[in-house]
C-alpha positions in Angstrom: -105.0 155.7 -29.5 -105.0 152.2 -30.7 -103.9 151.1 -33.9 -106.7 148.5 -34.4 -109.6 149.7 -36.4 -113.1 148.1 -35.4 -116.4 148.9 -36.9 -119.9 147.3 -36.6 -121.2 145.5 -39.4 -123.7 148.3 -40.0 -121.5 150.9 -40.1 -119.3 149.4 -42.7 -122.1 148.0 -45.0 -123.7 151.4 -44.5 -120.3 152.8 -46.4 -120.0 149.9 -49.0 -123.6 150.6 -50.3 -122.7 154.2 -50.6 -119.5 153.8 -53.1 -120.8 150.7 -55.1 -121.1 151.4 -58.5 -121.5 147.2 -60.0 -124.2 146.6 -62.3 -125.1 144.1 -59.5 -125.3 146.7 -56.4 -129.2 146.0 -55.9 -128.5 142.3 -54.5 -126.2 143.7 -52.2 -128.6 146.1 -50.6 -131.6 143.3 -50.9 -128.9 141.7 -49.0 -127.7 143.8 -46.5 -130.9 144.7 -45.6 -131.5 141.1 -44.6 -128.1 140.3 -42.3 -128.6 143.6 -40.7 -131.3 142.9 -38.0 -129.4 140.1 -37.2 -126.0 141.4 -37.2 -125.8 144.8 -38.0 -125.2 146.4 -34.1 -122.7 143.6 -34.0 -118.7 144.3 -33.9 -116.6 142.9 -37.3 -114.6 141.7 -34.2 -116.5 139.4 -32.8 -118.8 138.5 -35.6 -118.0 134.5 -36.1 -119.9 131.7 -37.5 -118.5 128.1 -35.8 -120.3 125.5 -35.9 -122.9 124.9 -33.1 -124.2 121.4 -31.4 -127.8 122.8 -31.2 -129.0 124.1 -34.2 -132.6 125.0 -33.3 -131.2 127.3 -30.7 -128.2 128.7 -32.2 -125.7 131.0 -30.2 -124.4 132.9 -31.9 -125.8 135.7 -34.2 -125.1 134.7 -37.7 -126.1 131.0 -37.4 -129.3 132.6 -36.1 -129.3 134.2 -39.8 -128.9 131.1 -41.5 -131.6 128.7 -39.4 -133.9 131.6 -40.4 -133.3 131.5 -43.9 -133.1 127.8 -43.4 -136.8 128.0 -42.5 -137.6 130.8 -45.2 -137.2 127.9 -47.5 -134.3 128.9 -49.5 -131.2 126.8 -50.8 -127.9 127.1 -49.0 -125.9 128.6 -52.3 -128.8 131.4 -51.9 -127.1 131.6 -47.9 -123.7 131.2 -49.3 -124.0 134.1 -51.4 -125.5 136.1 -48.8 -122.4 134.8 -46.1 -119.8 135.6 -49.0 -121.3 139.3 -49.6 -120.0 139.7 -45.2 -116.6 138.6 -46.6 -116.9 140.7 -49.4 -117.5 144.0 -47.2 -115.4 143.1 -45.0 -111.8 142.8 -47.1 -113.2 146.1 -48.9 -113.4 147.9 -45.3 -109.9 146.7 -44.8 -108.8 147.7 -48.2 -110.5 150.3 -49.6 -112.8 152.1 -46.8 -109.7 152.0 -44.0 -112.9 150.9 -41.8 -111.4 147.3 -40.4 -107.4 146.8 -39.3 -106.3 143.5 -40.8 -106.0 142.0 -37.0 -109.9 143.1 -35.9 -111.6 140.6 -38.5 -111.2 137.7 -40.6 -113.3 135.8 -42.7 -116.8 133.9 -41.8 -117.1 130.6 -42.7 -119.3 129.8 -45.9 -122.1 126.2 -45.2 -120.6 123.0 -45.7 -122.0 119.8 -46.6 -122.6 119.0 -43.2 -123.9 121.8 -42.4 -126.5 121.8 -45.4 -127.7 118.7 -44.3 -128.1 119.6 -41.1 -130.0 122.7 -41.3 -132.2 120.4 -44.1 -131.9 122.9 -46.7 -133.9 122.3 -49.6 -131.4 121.5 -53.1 -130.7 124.4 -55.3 -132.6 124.4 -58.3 -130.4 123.4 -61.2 -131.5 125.8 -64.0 -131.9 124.7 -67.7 -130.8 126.3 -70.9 -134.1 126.4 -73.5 -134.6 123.7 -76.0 -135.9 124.5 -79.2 -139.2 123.5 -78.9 -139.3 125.3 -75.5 -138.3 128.6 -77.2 -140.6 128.4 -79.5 -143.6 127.5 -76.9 -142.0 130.5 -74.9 -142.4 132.9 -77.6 -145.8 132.3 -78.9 -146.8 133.8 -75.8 -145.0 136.6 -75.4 -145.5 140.0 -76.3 -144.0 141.1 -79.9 -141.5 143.8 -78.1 -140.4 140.5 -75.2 -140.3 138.4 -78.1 -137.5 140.4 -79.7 -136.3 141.1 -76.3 -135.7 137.6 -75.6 -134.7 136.6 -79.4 -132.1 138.9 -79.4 -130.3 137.5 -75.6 -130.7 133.8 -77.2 -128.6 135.1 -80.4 -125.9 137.2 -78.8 -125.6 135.8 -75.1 -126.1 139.5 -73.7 -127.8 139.6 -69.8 -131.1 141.2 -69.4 -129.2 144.3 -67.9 -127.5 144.5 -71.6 -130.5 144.1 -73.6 -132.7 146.6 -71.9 -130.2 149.5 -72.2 -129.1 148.9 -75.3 -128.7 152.4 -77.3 -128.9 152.9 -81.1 -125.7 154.9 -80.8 -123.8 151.6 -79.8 -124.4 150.5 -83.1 -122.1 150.3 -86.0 -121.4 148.6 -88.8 -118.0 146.9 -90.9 -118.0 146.8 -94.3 -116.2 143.5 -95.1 -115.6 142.0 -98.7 -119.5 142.0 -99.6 -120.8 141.6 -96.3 -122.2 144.2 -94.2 -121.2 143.5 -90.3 -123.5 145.0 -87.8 -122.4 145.2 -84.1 -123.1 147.0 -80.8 -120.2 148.4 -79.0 -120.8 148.3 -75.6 -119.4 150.4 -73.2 -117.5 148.4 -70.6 -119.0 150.4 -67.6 -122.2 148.6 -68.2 -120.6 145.0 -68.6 -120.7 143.2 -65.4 -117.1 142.0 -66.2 -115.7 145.7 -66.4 -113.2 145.6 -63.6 -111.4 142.6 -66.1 -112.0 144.4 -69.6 -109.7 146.4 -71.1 -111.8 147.4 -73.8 -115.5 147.9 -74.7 -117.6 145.2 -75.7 -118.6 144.2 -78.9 -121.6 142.1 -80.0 -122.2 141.2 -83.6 -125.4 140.5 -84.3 -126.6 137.5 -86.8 -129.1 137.9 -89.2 -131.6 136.9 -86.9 -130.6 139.1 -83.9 -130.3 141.9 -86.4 -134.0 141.4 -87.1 -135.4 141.9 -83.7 -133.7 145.1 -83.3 -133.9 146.9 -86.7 -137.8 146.2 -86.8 -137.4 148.5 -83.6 -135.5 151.5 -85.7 -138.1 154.4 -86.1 -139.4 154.5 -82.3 -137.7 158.2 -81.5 -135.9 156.6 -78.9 -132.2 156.4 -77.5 -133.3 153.0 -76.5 -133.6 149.9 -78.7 -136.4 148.3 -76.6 -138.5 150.8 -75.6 -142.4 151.1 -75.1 -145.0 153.6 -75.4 -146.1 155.9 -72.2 -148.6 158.6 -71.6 -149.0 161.5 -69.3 -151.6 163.6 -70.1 -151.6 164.7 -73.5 -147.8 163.9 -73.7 -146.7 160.5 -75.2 -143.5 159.6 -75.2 -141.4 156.2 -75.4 -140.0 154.4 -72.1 -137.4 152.0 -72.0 -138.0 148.3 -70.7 -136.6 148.2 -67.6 -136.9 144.4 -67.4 -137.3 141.3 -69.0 -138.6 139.0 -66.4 -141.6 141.2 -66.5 -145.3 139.1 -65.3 -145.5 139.3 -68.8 -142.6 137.1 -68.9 -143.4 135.0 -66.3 -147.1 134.2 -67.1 -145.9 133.4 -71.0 -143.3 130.7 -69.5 -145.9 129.3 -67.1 -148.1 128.9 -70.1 -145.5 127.2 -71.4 -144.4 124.7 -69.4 -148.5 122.6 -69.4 -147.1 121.7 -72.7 -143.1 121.8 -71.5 -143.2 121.7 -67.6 -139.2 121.8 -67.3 -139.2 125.1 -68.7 -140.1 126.3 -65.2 -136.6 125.4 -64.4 -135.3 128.5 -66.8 -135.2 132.2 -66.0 -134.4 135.4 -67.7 -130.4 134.1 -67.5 -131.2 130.6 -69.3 -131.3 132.9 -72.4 -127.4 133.0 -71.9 -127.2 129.1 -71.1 -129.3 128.6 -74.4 -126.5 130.6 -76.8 -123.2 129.3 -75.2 -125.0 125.6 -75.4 -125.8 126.1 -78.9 -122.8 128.1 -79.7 -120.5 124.7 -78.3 -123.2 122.6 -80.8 -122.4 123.9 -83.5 -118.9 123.4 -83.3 -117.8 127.4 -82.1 -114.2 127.0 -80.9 -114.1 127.1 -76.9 -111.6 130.3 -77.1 -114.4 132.1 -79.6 -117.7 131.3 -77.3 -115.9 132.4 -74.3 -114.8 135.4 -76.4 -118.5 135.8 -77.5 -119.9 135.0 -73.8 -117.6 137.9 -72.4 -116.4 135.4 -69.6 -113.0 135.8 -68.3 -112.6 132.2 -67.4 -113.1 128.8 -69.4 -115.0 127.5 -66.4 -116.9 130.0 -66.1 -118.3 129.2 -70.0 -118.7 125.6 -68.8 -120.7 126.7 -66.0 -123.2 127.7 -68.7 -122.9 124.8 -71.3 -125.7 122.0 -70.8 -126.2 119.1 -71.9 -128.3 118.7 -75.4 -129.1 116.3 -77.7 -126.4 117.4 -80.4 -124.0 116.8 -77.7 -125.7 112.7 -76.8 -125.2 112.3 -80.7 -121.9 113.3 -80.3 -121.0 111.6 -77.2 -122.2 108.1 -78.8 -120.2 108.8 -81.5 -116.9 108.8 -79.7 -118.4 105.6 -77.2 -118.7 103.5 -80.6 -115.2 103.9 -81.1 -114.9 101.3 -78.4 -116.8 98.9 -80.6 -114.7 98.7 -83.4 -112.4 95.9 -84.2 -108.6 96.4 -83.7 -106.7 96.1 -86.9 -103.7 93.8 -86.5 
């Protein structure tokens, strides 16, 4: 019996989607179940991606993938996530599943510049983080229950995942000096950053993010956010399962004939807009990391954009270079 391990793609994607538990889980079935036609009969053995001379006729299978999601119109980051997730499943069947033997795969190759150019992918959008103005534009047309939705990820950095399970037994207060602290500790199973924690997490609420969720106190509900359903003569309260809901979307399309960049935002800006504000105002980088629940510092600057505080700032240190030298 030979020592090397092989599998097909499908077989060992089949087990990865069966013992994922990440908060994220549903992007990797959307995106199995788009490599799989292509590559899923297809040993980990002999599944390769070099680069080919004719692209409109590629050889092998996975550069077929990508001209076809070349000419489904998406950017090549989408592509390179969708490459990496191959990788991904492919070190776990080595490592965890005992699918793959070290020596029967190794690693595809993600797009390169030339590449990108090649295939004439379209840029990747760069998404904003909300301006002021844009908020408020944004929430006049929302629904009162989005609006605090919303309010509340803009004030404590939390992802729509967060914010739409959120439990009033998470909730707790600190009494300190003559200040009343209230905070949600989140369990750490529902962070997408769990496999780094070491403890739960725990958002403290401003006054204003305190406000969007107390007005939502009496609704019989484990849920914060939660709306009202009927079935028959029984009425009962639902959670929200999502913010970037039609609602959502048709308020922000409204939106943008008076702000048209704020088509360049999605339900994650929310999280741009508080570590860019956060950094404003002056927040220590160690604290807004702290608060953002980011393992890395350049992860946090991933999410930091530029703002008019920061201009006013930045021509503050450039006017340095016009004053005189003392002698």
């Amino acid at each position: 019996m030979s020592d090397i391990k092989d599998a097909t793609f499908g077989e060992i994607s089949k087990a990865h989607l069966k013992m994922i538990t990440k908060k994220t889980a549903n992007k990797d079935h959307e995106y199995v179940d788009k490599l799989v036609p292509f590559i899923g009969g297809i040993y980990m053995s002999e599944l390769i991606r070099p680069k080919e001379l004719n692209l409109a006729v590629p050889q092998y299978a996975l550069n077929r993938y990508v001209l076809k999601r070349a000419m489904d119109g998406v950017t090549a980051n989408t592509v390179n996530k969708e490459l990496s997730l191959v990788n991904t499943i492919g070190k776990k069947a080595i490592k965890e599943y005992a699918l793959l033997s070290r020596k029967s795969w190794e690693s595809i190759r993600l797009l390169d510049e030339s590449e990108i150019t090649r295939w004439n992918f379209k840029p990747s959008r760069i998404r904003l983080h909300l301006e002021p103005e844009w908020e408020a534009e944004l929430l006049k047309n929302l629904s009162p229950l989005l609006q605090d939705m919303v309010t509340f990820s803009i004030h404590t950095g939390q992802r729509e995942s967060i914010v739409c399970n959120l439990r009033w037994t998470w909730m707790h207060t600190d009494k300190y000096s003559d200040k009343i602290i209230t905070y949600f500790r989140i369990p750490k199973t529902f962070m997408k950053s769990s496999r780094f924690m070491k403890e739960d997490a725990y958002v403290v609420l401003n006054d204003i993010a305190l406000s969007s969720v107390m007005k939502h106190k009496p609704n019989d509900s484990s849920y914060v956010f939660t709306e009202t359903r009927c079935t028959g003569i029984n009425v009962y309260r639902k959670p929200i399962s999502q913010i970037n809901s039609t609602g959502y979307k048709s308020a922000r399309l409204l939106a943008s004939n008076k702000y048209p960049d704020i088509m360049n935002t999605d339900v994650h800006s929310f999280k741009r807009t508080f570590i860019t504000r956060m950094i404003d105002a002056d927040v220590p980088y160690e604290w807004v990391q702290r608060l953002a629940n980011h393992k890395l510092p350049e992860i946090t600057e991933q999410y930091n954009k530029m703002s008019p505080r920061k201009r006013v700032v930045m021509h503050k240190y450039v006017q340095r270079l016009t004053r005189k030298e003392e002698v």
